[in-house]
LOKOL-248602 format. One line per field, with one value per residue (C-alpha): x, y, z; residue in one letter; residue number from 1. Coordinates in steps of 0.2 Angstrom, whole numbers, plus 2048, in hexadecimal, padded with zeros to 3 digits. Layout:
% residues N
east (X:...);
north (Y:...);
up (Z:...);
r (A:...);
k (NUM:...);
END
This chain:
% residues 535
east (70E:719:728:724:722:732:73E:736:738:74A:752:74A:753:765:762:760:76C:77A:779:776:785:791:78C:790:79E:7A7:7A2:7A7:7B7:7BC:7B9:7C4:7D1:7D1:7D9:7EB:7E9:7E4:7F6:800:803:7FE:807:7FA:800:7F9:7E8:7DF:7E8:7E3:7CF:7CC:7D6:7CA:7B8:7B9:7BC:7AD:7A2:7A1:798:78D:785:77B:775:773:76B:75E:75B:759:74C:743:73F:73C:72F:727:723:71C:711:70B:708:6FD:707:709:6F6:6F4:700:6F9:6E9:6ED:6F0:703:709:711:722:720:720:733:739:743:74A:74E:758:75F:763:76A:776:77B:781:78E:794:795:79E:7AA:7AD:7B0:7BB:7C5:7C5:7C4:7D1:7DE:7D7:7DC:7ED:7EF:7EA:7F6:801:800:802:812:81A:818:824:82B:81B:819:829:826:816:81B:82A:81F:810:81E:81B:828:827:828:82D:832:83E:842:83B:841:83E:844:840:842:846:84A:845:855:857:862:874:875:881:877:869:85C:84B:84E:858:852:85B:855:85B:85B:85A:853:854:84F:851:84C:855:851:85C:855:856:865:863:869:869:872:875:86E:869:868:85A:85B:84A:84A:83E:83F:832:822:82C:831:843:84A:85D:861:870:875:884:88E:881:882:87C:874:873:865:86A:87E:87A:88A:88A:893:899:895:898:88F:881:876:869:864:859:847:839:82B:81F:81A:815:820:812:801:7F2:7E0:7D7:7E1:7E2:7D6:7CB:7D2:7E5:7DD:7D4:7E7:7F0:7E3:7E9:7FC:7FC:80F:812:80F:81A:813:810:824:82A:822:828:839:83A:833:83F:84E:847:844:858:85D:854:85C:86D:86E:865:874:880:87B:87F:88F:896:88F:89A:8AA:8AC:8A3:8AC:8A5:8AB:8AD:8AA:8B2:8C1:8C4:8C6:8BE:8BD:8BB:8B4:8B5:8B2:8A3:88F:880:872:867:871:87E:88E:895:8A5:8A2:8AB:8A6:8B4:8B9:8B9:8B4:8C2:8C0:8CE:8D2:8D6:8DF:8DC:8E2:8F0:8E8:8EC:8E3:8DB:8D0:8C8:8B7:8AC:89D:89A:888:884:87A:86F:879:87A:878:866:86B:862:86D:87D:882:88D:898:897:8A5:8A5:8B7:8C4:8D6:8DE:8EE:8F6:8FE:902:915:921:91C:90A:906:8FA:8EE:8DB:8CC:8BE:8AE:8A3:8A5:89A:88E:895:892:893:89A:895:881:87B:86D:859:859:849:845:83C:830:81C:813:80A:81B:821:813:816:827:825:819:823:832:826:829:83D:83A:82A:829:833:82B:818:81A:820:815:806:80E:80D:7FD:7F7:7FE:7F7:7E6:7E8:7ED:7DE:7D1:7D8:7D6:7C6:7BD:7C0:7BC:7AA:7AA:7A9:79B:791:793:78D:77F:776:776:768:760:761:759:74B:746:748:73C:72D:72C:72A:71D:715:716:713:70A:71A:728:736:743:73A:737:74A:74E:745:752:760:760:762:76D:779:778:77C:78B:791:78C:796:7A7:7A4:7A2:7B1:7BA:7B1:7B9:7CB:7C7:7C7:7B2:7B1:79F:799:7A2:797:788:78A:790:782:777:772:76E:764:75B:759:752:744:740:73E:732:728:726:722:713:70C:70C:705:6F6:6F2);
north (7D3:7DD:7D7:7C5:7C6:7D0:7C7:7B6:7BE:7C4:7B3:7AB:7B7:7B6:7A1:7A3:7B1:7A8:799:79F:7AD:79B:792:7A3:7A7:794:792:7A5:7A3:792:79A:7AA:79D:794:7A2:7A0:78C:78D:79A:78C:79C:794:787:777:77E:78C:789:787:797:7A0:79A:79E:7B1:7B2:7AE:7BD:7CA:7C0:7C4:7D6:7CD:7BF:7C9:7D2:7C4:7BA:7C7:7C8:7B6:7B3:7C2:7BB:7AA:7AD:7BD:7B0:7A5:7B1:7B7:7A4:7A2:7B0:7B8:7C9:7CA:7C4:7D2:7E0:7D8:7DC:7F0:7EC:7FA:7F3:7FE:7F7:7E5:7E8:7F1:7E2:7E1:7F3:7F4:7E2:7ED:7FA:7ED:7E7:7F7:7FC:7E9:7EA:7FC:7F5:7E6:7ED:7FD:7F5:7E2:7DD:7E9:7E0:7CF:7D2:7D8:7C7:7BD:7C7:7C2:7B2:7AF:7BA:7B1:7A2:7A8:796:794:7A3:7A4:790:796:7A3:798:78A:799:79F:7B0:7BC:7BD:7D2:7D6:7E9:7EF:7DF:7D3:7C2:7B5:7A2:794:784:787:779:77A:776:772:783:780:780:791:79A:79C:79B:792:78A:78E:791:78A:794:791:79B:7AC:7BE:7CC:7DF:7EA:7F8:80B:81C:820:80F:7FD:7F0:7E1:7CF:7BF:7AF:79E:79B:7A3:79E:7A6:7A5:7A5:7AD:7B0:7BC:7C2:7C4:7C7:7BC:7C1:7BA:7BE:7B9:7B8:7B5:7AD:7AF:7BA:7CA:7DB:7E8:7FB:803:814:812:805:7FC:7E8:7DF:7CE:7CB:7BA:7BF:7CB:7CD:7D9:7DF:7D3:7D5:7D4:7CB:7C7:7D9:7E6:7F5:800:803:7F7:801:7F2:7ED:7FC:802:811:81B:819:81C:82C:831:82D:839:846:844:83C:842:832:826:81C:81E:832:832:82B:837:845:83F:841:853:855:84E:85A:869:866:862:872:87E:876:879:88A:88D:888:891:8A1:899:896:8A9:8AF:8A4:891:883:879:868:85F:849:847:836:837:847:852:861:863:876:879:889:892:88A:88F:884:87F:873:867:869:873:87A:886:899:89E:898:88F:88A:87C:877:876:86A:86A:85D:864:85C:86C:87A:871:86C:858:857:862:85D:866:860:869:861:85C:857:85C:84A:844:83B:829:826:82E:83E:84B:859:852:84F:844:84C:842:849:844:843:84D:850:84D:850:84E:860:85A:856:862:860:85E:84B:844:838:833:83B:833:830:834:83B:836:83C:84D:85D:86E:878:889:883:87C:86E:876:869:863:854:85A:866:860:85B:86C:874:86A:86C:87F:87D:873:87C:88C:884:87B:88A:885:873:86F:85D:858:864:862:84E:84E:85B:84E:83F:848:84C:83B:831:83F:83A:829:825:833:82B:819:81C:826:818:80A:817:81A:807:801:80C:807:7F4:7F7:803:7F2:7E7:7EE:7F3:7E1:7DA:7E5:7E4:7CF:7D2:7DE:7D2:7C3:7CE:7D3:7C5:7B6:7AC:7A9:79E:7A4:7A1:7AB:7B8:7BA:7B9:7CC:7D0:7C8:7CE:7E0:7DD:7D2:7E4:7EF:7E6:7E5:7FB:7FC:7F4:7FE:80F:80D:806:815:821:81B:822:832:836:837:83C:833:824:828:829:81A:80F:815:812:801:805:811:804:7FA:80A:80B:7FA:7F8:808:801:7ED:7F7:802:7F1:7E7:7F6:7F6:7E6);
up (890:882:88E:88D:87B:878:883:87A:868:86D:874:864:859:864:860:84F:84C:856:84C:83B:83C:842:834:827:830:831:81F:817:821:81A:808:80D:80E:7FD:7F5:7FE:7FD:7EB:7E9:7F5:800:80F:817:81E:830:82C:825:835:83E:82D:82D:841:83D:82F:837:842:831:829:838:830:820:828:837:82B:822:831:83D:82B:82A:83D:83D:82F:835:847:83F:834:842:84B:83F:839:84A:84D:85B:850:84E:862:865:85B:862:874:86D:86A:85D:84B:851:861:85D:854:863:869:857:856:867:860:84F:85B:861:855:84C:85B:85A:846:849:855:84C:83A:844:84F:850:83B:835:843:83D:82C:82F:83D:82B:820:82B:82D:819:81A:827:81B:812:80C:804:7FC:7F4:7EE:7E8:7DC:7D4:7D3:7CA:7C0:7C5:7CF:7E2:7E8:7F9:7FB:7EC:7E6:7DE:7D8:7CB:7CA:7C1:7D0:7E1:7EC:7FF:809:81D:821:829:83A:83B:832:83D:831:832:820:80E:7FE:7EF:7E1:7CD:7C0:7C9:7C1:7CF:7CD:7DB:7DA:7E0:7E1:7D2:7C7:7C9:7C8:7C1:7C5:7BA:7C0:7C2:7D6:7E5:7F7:801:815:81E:82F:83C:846:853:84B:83B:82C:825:815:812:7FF:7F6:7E6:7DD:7CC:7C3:7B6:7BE:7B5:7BA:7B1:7B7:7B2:7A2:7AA:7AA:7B5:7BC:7CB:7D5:7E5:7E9:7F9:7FB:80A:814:812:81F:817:827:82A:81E:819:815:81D:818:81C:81A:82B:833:841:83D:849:843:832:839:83F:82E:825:830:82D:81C:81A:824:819:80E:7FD:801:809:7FC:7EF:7F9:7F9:7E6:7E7:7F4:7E9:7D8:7E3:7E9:7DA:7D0:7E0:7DC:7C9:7CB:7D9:7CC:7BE:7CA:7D0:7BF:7B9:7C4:7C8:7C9:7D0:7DD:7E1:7F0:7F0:802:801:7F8:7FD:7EF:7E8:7D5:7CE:7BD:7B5:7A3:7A2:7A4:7A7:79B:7A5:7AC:79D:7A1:78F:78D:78E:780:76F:76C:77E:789:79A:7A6:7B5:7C0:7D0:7E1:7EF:7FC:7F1:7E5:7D5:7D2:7C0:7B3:7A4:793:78E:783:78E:79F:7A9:7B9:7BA:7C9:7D8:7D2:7E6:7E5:7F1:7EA:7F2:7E8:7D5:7C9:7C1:7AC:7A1:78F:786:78F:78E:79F:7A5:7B7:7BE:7CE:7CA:7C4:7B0:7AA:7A5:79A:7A2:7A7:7AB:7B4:7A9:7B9:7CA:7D6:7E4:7E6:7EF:7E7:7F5:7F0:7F1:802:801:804:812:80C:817:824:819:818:805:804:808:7FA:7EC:7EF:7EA:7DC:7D4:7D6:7CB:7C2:7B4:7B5:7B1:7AD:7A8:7B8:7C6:7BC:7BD:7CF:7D8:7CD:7D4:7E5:7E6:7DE:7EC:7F9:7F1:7F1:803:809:800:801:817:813:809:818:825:81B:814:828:82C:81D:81F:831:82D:824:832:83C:82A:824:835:835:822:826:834:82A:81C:825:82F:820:813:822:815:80A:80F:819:80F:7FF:80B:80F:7FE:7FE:809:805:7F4:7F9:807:7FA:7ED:7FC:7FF:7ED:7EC:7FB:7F3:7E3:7EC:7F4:7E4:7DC:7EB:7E7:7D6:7DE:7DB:7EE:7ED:7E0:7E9:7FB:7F2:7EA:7FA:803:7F6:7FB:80E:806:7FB:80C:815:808:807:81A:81C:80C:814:827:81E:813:824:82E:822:821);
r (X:X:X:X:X:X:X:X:X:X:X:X:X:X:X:X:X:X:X:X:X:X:X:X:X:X:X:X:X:X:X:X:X:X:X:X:X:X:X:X:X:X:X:X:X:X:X:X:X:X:X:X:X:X:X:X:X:X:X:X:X:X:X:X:X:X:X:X:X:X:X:X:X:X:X:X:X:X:X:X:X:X:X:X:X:X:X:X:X:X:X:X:X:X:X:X:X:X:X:X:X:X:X:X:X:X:X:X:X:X:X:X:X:X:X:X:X:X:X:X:X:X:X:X:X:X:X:X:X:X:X:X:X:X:X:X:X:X:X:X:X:X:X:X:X:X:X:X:X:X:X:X:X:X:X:X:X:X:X:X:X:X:X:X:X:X:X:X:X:X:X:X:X:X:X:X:X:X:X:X:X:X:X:X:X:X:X:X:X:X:X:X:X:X:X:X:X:X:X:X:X:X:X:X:X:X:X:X:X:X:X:X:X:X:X:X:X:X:X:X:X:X:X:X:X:X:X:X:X:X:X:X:X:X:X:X:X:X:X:X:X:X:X:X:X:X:X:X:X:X:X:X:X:X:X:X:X:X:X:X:X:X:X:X:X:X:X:X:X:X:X:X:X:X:X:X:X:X:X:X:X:X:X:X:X:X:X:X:X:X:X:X:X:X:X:X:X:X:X:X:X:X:X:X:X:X:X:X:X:X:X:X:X:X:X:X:X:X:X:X:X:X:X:X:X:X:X:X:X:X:X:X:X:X:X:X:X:X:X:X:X:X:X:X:X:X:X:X:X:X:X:X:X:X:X:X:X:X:X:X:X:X:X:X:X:X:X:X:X:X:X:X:X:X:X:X:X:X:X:X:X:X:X:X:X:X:X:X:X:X:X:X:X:X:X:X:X:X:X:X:X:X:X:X:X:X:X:X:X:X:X:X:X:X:X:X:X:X:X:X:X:X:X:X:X:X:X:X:X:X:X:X:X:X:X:X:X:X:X:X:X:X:X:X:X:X:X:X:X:X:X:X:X:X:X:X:X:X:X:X:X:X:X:X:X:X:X:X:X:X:X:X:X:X:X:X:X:X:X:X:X:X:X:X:X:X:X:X:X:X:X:X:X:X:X:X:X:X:X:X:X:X:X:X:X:X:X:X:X:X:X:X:X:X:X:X:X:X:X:X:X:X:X:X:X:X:X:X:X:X:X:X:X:X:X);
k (1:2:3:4:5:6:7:8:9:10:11:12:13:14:15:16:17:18:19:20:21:22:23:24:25:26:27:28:29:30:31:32:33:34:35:36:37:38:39:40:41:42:43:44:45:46:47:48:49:50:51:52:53:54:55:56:57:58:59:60:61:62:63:64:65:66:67:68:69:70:71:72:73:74:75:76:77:78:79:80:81:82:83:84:85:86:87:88:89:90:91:92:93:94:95:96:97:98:99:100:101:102:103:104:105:106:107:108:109:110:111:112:113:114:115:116:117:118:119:120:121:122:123:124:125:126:127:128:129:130:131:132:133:134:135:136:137:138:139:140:141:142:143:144:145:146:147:148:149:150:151:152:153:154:155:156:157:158:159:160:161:162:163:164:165:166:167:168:169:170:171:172:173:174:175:176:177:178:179:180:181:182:183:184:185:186:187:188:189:190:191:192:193:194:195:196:197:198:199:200:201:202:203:204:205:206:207:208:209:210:211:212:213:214:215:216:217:218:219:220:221:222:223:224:225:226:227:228:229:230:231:232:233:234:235:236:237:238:239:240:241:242:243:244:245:246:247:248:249:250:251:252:253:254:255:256:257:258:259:260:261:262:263:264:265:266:267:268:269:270:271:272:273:274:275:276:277:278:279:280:281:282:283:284:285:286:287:288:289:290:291:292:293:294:295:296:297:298:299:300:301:302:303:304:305:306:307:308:309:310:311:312:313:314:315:316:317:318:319:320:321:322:323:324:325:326:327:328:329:330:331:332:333:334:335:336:337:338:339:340:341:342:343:344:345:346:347:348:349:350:351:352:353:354:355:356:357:358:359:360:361:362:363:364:365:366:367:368:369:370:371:372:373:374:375:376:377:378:379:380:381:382:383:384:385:386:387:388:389:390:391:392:393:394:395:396:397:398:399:400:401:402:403:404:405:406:407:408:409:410:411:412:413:414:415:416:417:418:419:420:421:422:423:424:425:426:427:428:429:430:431:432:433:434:435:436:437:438:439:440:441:442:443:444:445:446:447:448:449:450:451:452:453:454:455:456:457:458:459:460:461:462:463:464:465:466:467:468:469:470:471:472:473:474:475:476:477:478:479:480:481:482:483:484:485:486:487:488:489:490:491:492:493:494:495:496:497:498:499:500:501:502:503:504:505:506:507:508:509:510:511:512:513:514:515:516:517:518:519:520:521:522:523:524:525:526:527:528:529:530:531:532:533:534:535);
END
């Protein structure tokens, strides 16, 4: 008999279960949407691609609430109908007669793990996708909002764009027109600045990526690093990929590749990038140290690998990054090389060793402040012009520390060893470091715990759904799923804020707090099975 009772009890759950996570699903799904319609960054082509993507991402959200709603009313009937009490009755246990529920529950947890591990995270990235390849609309969209539109380093502002059909040489899907053009891109050593009349911007599609190549016409540039203004009647940035991200999303990534990148965080772009800076000041600090024992001892030579020249700077010392004459009442003597015969010399009574305006943190600018030049590569000295900055140079008596290839911890210990030599600088970096280190662990360790809580509450919800209706048959089904769907609703919001709460970097506190509600659903569930078991 118990096998009757539980195959009948199990296909009437699978009915209701199936039909109620459709509707949840269709209707969730449809709503996910209304965010990139509402933002005109989804073209109408896309809208149905973008709805079907999302309904499998929503699964992780309406199974719970499903499976809880299907066991409640198919619990109810039973219980109105007596078939509990005929059961118990016939010497059918209270645990026995939520077997078929539990193994159900049991079920469900291995899909909702699989689901929320593997299949979602790919989901959501097939759906970021699919408003990045739109990239017509989006760029639209953020002229028609006002606001700017951010793709890698730069980012562009306009105030109408016009949507062209593109020229048949070109090979592009469709132009931009855009009017009234403010560009920043920014660079290692700052950000360069564009303002103009126009700009064209090329859309190309290009496997599963969207490229846009822009370029911009009879504008004013502005290097924030030089403070040089300039003309400039055409510019074109490199071309931007805009369909794939550059960086690593956790939401979209499996837990397994998450598992991976917690292992080998050097990897990833924000963490690179925060150690190519460290790099860059641990060169730089190695360099100027190198100097200062250079110039203690003889003179400097530094080596302009594309003009071909070496420069050789003598009588001076190094404070900082400062050079000042050795004598009280010297100068700095800078002195141009072609091989060994001497093509210029200049007197300043100050001169910076600057950082390479190219971003290479194993070479320098040389700044000079007012100098008197004169040419002695003819037979009688004449007067003539020193430059105001030499750029991207190599100081030949101090090979680079070849950085690139150490690890972040490697790094850190380096930093904080010259942290004593330049505080501020080393302090800010090694901080900046180890922030970013932080950020991507915990932001991979926060999905990875996230999953696993969001599928913990299915087979919770479903089996609290099923002992109230038990217990409380004389109330309506739908009051009696209100007892669980309020809980199950909490649990989901303590979930988001313990991992908001994780981010923050209160990893415990942020556990505590995302299990919290499956806790809540635990107790709940053990309290509604002892009230039914005694009455």
């Amino acid at each position: 008999m118990p096998w009757i009772l539980w195959r009948h009890l199990t296909i009437e759950l699978l009915k209701v279960l199936l039909l109620t996570a459709s509707v949840i699903v269709v209707v969730v799904a449809f709503g996910a949407a209304i965010r990139p319609l509402a933002d005109n960054s989804l073209g109408p082509g896309s809208v149905l691609k973008y709805v079907s993507l999302a309904m499998v991402p929503m699964l992780q959200f309406a199974l719970p609430f499903a499976a809880g709603f299907a066991a409640t009313i198919v619990m109810h009937r039973f219980a109105a109908d007596n078939e509990l009490v005929a059961m118990a009755a016939s010497g059918i246990r209270h645990a026995w007669v939520l077997a078929p529920l539990a193994g159900l529950g049991v079920l469900l947890l291995v899909l909702m793990l699989w689901l929320v591990n593997s299949v979602v995270p790919r989901f959501w990235g097939l759906m970021r996708d699919t408003v990045a390849a739109d990239a017509t609309a989006v760029l639209v969209a953020a002229v028609d909002r006002g606001e700017a539109l951010e793709i890698g380093d730069l980012a562009i502002y306009a105030d109408a764009v016009e949507v062209q059909d593109a020229p048949p040489d070109s090979g592009a899907l469709r132009r931009l027109v855009l009017s009234g053009v403010a560009a920043v891109q920014r660079t290692r050593s700052g950000s360069v600045e564009f303002i103009g009349d126009s700009a064209v911007v090329d859309v190309h599609r290009r496997e599963d990526a969207t490229v846009l190549k822009l370029s911009m016409r009879n504008g004013t540039g502005f290097r924030a690093d030089e403070g040089t203004v300039a003309f400039i009647p055409s510019a074109s940035p490199d071309a931007m990929e805009v369909g794939r991200a550059t960086e690593r999303d956790a939401r979209s990534t499996p837990s397994d590749e998450l598992r991976r990148v917690r292992a080998d965080l050097d990897a990833e772009p924000p963490v690179r990038r925060s150690m190519e800076r460290a790099a860059g000041i641990l060169e730089r600090t190695d360099l100027l140290q190198c100097a200062e024992r250079t110039l203690a001892a003889g003179p400097l030579h530094l080596q302009d690998e594309v003009a071909r020249r070496r420069y050789r700077i003598e009588g001076a010392k190094l404070q900082a990054d400062r050079l000042l004459p050795t004598a009280a009442k010297g100068m700095v003597v800078l002195t141009e090389l072609d091989g060994d015969r001497p093509l210029r010399r200049a007197e300043c009574a100050l001169a910076t060793l600057a950082a390479s305006s190219a971003g290479e943190g194993s070479r320098v600018d040389l700044v000079v402040g007012k100098s008197v030049a004169t040419d002695v590569s003819g037979p009688r000295p004449l007067a003539t012009r020193w430059p105001d900055r030499l750029r991207d140079l190599r100081l030949v008596e101090c090979p680079s520390l070849q950085l690139g290839a150490a690890s972040s911890q490697e790094l850190l210990g380096r930093l904080d060893t010259v942290a004593g030599t330049s505080p501020t600088t080393a302090a800010s970096v090694a901080a900046e470091l180890r922030t970013r280190l932080r950020q991507v662990d915990t932001d991979m360790h926060s999905n990875i715990v996230q999953r696993l809580a969001l599928a913990a509450a299915a087979p919770l919800v479903l089996l609290l759904g099923a002992t109230l209706a038990a217990w409380k048959r004389e109330s309506m089904p739908l009051a009696i799923y209100l007892l669980a769907f309020l809980p199950a609703i909490l649990n989901v919001v303590l979930i988001a804020g313990g991992q908001q709460v994780m981010r923050s970097g209160a990893v415990s506190v942020g556990m505590l707090v995302m299990w919290s509600g499956n806790l809540v659903l635990a107790g709940l569930l053990l309290h509604a099975f002892r009230q039914w078991a005694r009455h």
